[in-house]
N, C-alpha and C positions, 0 to 999 in steps of 0.2 A: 533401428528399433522403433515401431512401430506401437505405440500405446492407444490409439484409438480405432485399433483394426475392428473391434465390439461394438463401437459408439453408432449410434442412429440418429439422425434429425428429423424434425417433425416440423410441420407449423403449423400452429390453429387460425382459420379465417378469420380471427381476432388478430394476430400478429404477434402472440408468444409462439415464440422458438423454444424448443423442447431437445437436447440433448439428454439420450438417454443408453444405459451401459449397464445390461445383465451381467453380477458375480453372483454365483452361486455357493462362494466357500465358507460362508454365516447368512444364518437367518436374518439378515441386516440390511435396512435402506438408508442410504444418507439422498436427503430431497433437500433442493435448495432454490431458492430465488433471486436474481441477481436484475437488478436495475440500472440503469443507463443512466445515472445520477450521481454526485457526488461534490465536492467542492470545486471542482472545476465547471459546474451549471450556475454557479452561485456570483452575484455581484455587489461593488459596498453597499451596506444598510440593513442585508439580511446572510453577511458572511456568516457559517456556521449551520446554516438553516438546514441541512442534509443529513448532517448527524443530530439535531435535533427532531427531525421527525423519526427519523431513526426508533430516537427514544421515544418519541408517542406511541409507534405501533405497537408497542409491549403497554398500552394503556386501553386497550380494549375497545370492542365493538356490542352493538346491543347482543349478540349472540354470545361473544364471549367478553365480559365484561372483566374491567382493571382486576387485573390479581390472579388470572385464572390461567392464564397460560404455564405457570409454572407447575402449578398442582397438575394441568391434564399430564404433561408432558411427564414430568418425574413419576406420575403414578404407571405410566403404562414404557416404563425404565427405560426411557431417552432421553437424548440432550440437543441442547439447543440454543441458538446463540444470534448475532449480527454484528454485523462492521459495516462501519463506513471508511471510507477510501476517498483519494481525488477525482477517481474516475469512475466509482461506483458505490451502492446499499446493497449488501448479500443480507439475505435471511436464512439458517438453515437447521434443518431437525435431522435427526440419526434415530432413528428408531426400530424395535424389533419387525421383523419385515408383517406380518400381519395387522401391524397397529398403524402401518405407512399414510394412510387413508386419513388421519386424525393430521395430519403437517398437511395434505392437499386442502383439510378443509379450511385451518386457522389461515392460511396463507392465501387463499382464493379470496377468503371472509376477506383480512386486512387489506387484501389490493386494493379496495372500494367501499370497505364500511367502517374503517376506523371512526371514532367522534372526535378525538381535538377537543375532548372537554374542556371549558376554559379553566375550572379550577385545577387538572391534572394539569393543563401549558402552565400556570403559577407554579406549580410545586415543581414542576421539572425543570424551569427555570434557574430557579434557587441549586438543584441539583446538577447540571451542566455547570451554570458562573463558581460551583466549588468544584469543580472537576476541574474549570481553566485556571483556579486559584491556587490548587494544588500544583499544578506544571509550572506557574509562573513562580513557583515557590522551588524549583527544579532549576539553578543555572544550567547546566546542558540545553533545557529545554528554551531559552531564554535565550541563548545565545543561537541554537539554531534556528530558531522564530527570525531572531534578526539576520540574519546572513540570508534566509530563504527570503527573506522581505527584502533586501539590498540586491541581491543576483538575480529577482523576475522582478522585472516592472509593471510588464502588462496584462499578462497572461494572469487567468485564476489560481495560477497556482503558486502565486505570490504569496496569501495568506493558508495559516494552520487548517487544518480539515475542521478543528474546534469552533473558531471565528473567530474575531475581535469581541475584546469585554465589551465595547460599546454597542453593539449591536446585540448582542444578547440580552442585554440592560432592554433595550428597545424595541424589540421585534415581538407582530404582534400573533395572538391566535391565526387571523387570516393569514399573514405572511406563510404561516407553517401549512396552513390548509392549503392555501391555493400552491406551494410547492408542490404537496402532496398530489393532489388533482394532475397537476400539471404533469409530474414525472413517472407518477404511479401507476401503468397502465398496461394491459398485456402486451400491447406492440413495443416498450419501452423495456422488455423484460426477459429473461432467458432461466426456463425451467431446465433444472439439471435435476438429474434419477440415475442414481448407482447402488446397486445391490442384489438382492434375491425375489429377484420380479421376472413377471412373464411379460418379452415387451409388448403385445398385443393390448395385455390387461392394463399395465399401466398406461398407456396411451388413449386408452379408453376411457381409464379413470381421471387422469389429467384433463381431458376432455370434458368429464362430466362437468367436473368444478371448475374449470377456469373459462371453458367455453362460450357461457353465457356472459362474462363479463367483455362491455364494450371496448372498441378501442377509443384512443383519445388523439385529438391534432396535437403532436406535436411540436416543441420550440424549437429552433434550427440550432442542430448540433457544432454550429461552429463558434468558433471563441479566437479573441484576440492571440493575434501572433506576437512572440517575443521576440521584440528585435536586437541583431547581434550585440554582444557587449562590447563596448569599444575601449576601452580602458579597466586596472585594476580600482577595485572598491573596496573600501576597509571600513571597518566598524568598530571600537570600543565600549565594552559593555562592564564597569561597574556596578557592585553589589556588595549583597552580605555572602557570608562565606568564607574558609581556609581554603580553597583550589582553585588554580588558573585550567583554564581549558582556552581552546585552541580549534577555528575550525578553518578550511578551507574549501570552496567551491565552483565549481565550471560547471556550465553551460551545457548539456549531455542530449545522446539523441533519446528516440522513442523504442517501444518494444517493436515496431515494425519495420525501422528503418535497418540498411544494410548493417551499419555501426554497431545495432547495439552488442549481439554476441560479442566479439571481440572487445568489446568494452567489459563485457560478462568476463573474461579471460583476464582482461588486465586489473581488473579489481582482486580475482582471484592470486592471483602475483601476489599480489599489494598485500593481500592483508587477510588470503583465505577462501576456499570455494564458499556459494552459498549454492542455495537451492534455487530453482526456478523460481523468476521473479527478484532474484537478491532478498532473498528471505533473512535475516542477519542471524549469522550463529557466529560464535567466541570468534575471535581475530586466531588464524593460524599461528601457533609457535614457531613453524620454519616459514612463515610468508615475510617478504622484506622488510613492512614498516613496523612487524613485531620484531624482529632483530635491530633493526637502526635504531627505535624509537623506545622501544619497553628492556630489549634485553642488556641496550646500553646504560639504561637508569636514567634518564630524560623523562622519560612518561611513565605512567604507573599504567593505562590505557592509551592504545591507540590504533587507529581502521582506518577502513575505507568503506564507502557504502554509494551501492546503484541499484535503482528498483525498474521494474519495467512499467513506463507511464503512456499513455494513450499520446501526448503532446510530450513534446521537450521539458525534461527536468534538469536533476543534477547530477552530480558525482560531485559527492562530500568525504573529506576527508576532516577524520576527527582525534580532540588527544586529550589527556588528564595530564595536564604538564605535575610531572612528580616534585615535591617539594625544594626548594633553595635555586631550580631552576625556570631562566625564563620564559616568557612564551615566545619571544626571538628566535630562541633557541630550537624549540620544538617545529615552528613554523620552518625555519634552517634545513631542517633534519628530514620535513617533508620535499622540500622543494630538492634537496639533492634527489631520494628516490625519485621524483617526478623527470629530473634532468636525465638521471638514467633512461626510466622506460624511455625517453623520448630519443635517446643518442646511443643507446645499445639495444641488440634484438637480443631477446630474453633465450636463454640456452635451451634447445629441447629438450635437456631431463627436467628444466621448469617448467615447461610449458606442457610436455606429457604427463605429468604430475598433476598440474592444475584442470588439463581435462578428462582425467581420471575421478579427482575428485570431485569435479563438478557432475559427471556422469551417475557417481554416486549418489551424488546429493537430492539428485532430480531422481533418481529413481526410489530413493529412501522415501522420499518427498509425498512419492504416489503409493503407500501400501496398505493403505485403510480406505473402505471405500468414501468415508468421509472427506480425505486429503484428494482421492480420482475426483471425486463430483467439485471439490475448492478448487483444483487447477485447470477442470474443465471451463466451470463459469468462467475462474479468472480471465484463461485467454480467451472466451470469446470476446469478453467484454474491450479488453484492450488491445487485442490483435485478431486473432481468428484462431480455429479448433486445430486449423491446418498450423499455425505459425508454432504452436504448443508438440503436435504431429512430429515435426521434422526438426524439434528443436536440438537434441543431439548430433541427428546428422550434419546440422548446419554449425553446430557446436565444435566438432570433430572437423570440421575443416579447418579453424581459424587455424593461422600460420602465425609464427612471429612476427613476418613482416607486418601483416593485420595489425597484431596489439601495436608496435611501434607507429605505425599510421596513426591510429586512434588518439594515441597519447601526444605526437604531433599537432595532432588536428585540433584537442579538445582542451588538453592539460597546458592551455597557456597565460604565462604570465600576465598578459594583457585579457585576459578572460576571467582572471578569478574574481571570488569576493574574498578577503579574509575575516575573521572577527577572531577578537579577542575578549573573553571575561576573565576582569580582572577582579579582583575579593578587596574591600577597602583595606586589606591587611598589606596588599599588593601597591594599593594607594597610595596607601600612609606612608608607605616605604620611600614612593618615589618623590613626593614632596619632601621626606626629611631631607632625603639625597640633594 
């Protein structure tokens, strides 16, 4: 199945790459911009700084000054958003196809003219350190911080996409600007266009507006390698709170390597198809660590989760340990399924099952032109248009024996990190004992 048999490439002698894909079935364009930037560009002193310029660029330019992108956008009945990620800043607008022209201009503006006001960097300041105040106030989030901080050492992708409190305390106007400069530039960038356009025209109009803007020298994309883990690592994490939670982590390949799809399959096992990318939806009722974990009454929640990352990430495994029980216990409970995949090939009515519903989920995935132009960016950014192209087919090969390899190779004891958060209530208990 073939999804980009429409798609065209482009490149302006500036060095935006231009993916673009005539539908015709609503008068709708979803335009978006995607940058080569993201917390894995980032080092101590200024962690965080990616999605906080992020937030600046919704703070205006002399042409379109703070406040006014929401007004243009809603009045002429579109939507529009950003994220930031470890391995990239998407910007992007959906709007009726005649008003498409108003997202080439605000987003050609912001490549180069935003200001970094210094009183907007104060205020949004305050607004990011309560955004990290509010996660830190999230055990989940508290514990997964620490496990992702214990399993990478070296690699940027140690710390949260957020950043450390202490650097956002400290980080200055320039710090944001000169990212900004530095990352924000047409050769650093990939325009995607999906909707009810003529490609001639939109190519010409992409052109007009981003054309003129320069390229910039770029910083060399490479980043420290993490080196293998040699031993298991554990963490304890005390707090406030009624609920222990429970995570587990290995050491996982990238979206480009051989690994990952069959790592895509055995998560599905585990705990449920997701969509390309490991998008996370509910843990499946019939997938194993919802039966071992949740339907025994051990966990009230429990998964698995793998995303597709440009560099080596993880494979987490996560649980709400349910009340009166320990987190021993639920850790226990993981590790048998893990002992499985590793020591039995999984049955093909599971495995035809899991790429059944993986196939659906990647196709659900893409039915708005807005979701075709997200997973176009996506993959160029962290694989290629092609790796996104052939992803089914390549999907549709895994074998059993594949998932068993993987889980061999990656789900090992001597590989993981564990952590536990325990609630002082947890605490208290084990000192009375």
């Amino acid at each position: 199945m073939k999804l980009l048999r429409d798609v065209q490439r482009f490149q302006l002698d500036n060095g935006l790459t231009l993916l673009l894909k005539e539908v015709h079935s609503a008068p709708v364009i979803s335009f978006w911009i995607w940058y080569r930037v993201g917390s894995r560009n980032e080092v101590p002193g200024i962690t965080g700084v990616s999605h906080w310029v992020e937030h600046m660029q919704f703070k205006g330019s002399k042409r379109f000054p703070a406040g006014t992108y929401d007004r243009l956008f809603s009045h002429e009945g579109g939507v529009f958003n950003a994220m930031t990620w470890m391995d990239y800043t998407a910007f992007f607008e959906t709007l009726p196809a005649d008003k498409i022209l108003l997202s080439l201009d605000v987003e050609s503006d912001r490549m180069v003219n935003s200001l970094f006001d210094p009183e907007e960097v104060a205020s949004e300041r305050s607004v990011i350190i309560s955004e990290r105040s509010m996660y830190e106030n999230q055990p989940p989030f508290l514990l997964s911080e620490e496990v992702q901080n214990l399993a990478i050492k070296a690699h940027p992708y140690h710390h949260e996409v957020i950043g450390w409190l202490s650097d956002l305390q400290t980080m200055t106007r320039d710090d944001l600007y000169n990212h900004y400069r530095r990352y924000y530039a047409p050769n650093n960038a990939v325009a995607v266009a999906v909707g009810d356009f003529q490609m001639g025209e939109m190519v010409a109009a992409i052109e007009r507006y981003f054309g003129p803007l320069p390229a910039q020298p770029l910083p060399p994309q490479s980043v420290v390698q993490e080196p293998p883990q040699r031993g298991e690592r554990r963490v304890t994490l005390r707090g406030a709170g009624q609920v222990v939670y429970v995570n587990l982590a290995f050491q996982a390949p990238p979206a480009k390597a051989e690994d990952y799809l069959p790592m895509v399959v055995l998560d599905g096992i585990l705990s449920g198809a997701k969509s390309v990318g490991g998008q996370s939806v509910a843990t499946g009722r019939s997938a194993r660590i919802y039966r071992s974990l949740v339907s025994s009454g051990i966990a009230v929640e429990a998964g698995s989760w793998f995303t597709a990352t440009l560099d080596p990430f993880l494979f987490f495994f996560s649980a709400t340990v349910a009340p009166e029980h320990p987190a021993e216990e639920v850790e226990n409970a993981f590790w048998r399924e893990i002992d499985r995949m590793r020591n039995e090939l999984v049955s093909l009515e599971e495995l035809t099952k899991v790429l059944k519903q993986s196939k659906a989920q990647f196709i659900y995935s893409n039915e708005s032109v807005t979701s075709q132009a997200r997973w176009l960016g996506f993959s160029e950014v962290i694989a290629s248009t092609e790796w996104f192209d052939s992803y089914l087919d390549r999907l549709a090969a895994v074998t059993a024996a594949d998932v068993q390899r993987v889980a061999q190779t990656y789900l090992q004891r001597e590989k993981c990190t564990v952590g536990y958060y325990l609630p002082e209530r947890a605490q208290q208990e084990e000192t009375d004992a």
